[in-house]
VOGU-3710 file (C-alpha; in Angstrom, 3 decimals, decimal comma):
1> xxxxxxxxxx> -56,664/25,534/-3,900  -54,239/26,100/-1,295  -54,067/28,752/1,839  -50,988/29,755/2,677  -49,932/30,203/6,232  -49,571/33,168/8,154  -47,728/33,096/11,305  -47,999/36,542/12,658  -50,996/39,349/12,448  -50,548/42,487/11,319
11> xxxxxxxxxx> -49,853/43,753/14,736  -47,398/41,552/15,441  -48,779/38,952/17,904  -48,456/35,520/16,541  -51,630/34,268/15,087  -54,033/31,690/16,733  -53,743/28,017/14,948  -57,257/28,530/13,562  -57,566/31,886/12,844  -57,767/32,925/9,681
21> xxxxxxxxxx> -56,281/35,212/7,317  -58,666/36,845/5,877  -57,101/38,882/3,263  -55,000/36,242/1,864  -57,719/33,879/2,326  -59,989/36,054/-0,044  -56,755/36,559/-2,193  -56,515/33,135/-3,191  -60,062/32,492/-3,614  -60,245/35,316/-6,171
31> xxxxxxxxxx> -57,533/33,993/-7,554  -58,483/30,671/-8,655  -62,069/31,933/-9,099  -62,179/34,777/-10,921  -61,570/33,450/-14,202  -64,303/31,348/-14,300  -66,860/34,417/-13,604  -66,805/34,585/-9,808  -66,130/38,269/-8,561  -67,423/40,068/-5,035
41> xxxxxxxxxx> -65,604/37,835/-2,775  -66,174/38,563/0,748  -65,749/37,778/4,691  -67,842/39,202/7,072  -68,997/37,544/10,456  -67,941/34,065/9,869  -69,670/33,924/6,471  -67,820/33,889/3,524  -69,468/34,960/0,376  -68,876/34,959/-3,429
51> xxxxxxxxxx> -71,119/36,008/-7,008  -71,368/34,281/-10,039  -71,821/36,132/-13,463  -75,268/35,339/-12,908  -75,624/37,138/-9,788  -76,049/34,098/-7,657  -74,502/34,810/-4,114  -72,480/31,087/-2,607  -71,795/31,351/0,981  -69,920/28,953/3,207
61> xxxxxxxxxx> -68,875/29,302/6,928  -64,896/29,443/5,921  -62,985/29,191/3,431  -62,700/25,339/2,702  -66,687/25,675/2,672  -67,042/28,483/-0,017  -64,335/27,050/-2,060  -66,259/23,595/-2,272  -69,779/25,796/-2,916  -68,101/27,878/-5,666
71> xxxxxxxx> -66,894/24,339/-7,085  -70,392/22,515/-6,712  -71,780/25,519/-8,261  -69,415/25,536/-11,202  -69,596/21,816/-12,294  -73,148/21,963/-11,795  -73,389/24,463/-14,884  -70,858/22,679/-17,010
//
C-alpha cells in the first residue's frame, strides 16, 4: 500500500513532515482492504482502527501499523 503525500491542510498552512492525512490515509486503507472483508475504518486519537467480516476490531498506532495488523490478520485466516 502506498500513502500519498499531502503538502498543504485544508486550511492552507503547509502540513507538518509527520502529520498525517487522515482522510486520505483512511482512503487508501479502505481501498486496498475492503475487498477482502475489512469495512469501519477509523482514526481517532492516535489509534487507528479497522473490522473484519467477523467483527474482529485491528488497531495500530498509524497507519503503517494497522495496515501490517489488517495483513497479519488476513494471512493468518488463509
Amino acid at each position: 500500500m502506498t500513502m500519498r503525500a499531502v503538502r498543504q491542510a485544508a486550511d492552507g498552512q503547509q502540513r507538518g513532515v509527520f502529520d498525517v492525512d487522515e482522510d486520505a490515509a483512511l482512503a487508501e486503507i479502505e481501498l486496498a482492504w475492503a475487498g477482502g472483508g475489512y469495512h469501519g475504518f477509523s482514526a481517532d486519537g492516535g489509534t487507528w482502527a479497522a473490522i473484519s467480516s467477523a467483527g474482529e476490531v485491528l488497531t495500530g498506532d498509524t497507519p503503517d501499523a494497522l495496515n501490517r495488523a489488517i495483513r497479519a490478520h488476513w494471512q493468518a485466516m488463509q
